[in-house]
N, C-alpha and C positions, 0 to 999 in steps of 0.2 A: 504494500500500500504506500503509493506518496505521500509525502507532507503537504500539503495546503502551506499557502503562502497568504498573509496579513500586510496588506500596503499601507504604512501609515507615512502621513507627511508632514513633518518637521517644520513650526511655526519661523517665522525670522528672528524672534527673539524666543532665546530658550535659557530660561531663566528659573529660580526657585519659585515665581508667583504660578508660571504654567507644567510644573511637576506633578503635583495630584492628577491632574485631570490626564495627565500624559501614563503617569503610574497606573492608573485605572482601567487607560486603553489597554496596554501592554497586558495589565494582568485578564486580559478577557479572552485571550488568544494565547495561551500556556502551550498548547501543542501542536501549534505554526512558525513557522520561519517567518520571522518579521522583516520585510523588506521596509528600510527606512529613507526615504527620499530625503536628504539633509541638502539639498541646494539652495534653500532660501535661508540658512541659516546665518544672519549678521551677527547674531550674539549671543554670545554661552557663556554659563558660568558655571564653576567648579560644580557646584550642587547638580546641576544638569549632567553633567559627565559623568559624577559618580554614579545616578542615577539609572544611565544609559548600559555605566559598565555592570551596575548588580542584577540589569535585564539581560545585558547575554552574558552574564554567568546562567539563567535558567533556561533563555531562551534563545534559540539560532538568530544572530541577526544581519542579513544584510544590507549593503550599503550602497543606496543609488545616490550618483553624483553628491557626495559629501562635499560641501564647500570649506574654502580653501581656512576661514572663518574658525570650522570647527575642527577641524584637521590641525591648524595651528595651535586649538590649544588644548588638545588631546596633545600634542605632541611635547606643548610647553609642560608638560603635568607629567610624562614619561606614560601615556595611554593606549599610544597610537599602536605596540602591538596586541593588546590586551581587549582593545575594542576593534580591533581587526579594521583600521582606517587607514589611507596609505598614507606614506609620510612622506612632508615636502621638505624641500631644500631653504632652508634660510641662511 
């Protein structure tokens, strides 16, 4: 049997105020591979990341077009291989 796939798409500002609502999607699809569209994201903070990493520690997730944005600071945090996002060049 395949997994089903969950597309969920990542607001421009990801931030502690839109984490519940984000936690709640995530925990509603436990046994799907979460494809997360991260290309509008302008703003992340630490709270968010951790957030994204304790969801694939449970759940499969991939990553369509991750902006450059949050890729940066997955990377400044040492996340980018733990959250499986590719790492740029600075």
């Amino acid at each position: 049997m395949t997994q089903s796939v969950y597309c969920l798409k990542l607001p421009t500002t990801l931030t502690l105020t839109q984490l519940h609502a984000l936690q709640i999607e995530c925990q509603q699809h436990p046994s799907e591979t979460l494809q997360i569209d991260a290309e509008a994201v302008e703003h992340v903070d630490t709270a968010a990341l951790q957030l994204l990493l304790a969801v694939s520690q449970v759940i499969h997730i991939e990553w369509e077009n991750p902006s450059l944005v949050l890729c940066a600071a997955a990377q400044t945090l040492g996340l980018t291989q733990l959250l499986k996002l590719p790492p740029i060049n600075v």
